[in-house]
C-alpha positions in Angstrom: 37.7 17.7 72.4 36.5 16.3 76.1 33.6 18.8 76.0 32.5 17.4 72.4 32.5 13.8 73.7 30.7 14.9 76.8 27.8 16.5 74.8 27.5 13.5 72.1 27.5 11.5 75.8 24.7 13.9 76.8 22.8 13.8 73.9 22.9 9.5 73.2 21.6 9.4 76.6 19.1 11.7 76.6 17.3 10.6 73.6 18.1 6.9 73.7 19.2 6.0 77.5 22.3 4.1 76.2 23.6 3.4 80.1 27.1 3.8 78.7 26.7 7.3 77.5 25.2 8.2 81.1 27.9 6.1 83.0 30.6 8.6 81.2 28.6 11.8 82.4 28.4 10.3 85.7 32.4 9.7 85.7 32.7 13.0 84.6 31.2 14.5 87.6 35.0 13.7 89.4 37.0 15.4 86.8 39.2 17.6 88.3 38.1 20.3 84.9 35.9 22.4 86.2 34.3 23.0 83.1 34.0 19.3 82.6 31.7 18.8 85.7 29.5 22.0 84.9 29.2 20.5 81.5 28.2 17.1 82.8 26.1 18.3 85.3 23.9 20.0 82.8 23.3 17.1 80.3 22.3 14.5 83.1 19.7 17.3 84.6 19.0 17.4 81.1 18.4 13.7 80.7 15.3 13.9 83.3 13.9 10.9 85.0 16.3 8.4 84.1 19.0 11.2 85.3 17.7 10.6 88.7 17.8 7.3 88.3 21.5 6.9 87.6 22.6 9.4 90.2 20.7 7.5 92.4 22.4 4.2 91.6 25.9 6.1 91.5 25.6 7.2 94.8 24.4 3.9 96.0 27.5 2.6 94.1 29.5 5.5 96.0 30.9 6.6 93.0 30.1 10.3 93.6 29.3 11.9 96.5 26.1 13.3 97.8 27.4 17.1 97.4 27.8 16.0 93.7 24.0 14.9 93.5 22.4 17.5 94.8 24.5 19.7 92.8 22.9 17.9 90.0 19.6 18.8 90.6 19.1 14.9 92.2 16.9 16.5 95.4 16.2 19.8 94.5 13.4 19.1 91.6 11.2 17.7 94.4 10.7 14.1 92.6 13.2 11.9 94.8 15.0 12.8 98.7 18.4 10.8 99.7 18.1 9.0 102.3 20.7 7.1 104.3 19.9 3.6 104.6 21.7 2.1 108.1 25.0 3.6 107.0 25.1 0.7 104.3 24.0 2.7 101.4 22.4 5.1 99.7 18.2 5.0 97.6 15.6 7.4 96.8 12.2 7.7 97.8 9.6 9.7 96.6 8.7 13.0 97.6 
């Protein structure tokens, strides 16, 4: 039943950006269901831009770690880099 919310989550914010449907994909991430963080993984990577975006802001927010974004495709697409900011936070910067 998890995975059906997840994917109504997934699919609210990738066609409208609703911030709360993208929060609960980001809080997802940490479940300790494997399945559940594959799953969630997938529909922010497929949420593009604004994806990135709200990774970005959850690492910032250290609510996930950077393992987790990177695993979500946050780095590896080439559009945005981590980078450390005085120990004091986390941004992106383009490529």
């Amino acid at each position: 039943m998890y995975g059906n919310y997840l994917v109504l989550c997934g699919m609210v914010w990738s066609q409208f950006g609703k911030q709360d449907a993208g929060l609960e994909l980001i809080r997802a991430l940490d479940s300790e269901d494997e399945n559940v963080r594959v799953l969630a993984r997938v529909l922010l990577q497929q949420g593009g831009a604004g994806s990135k975006e709200l990774i970005g802001e959850a690492l910032a927010q250290r609510e996930i770690s950077v393992d987790v974004a990177l695993l979500c495709g946050f780095e590896s697409r080439g559009l945005s880099t981590v980078n450390d900011i005085d120990g004091g936070g986390w941004s992106t910067a383009e490529a």
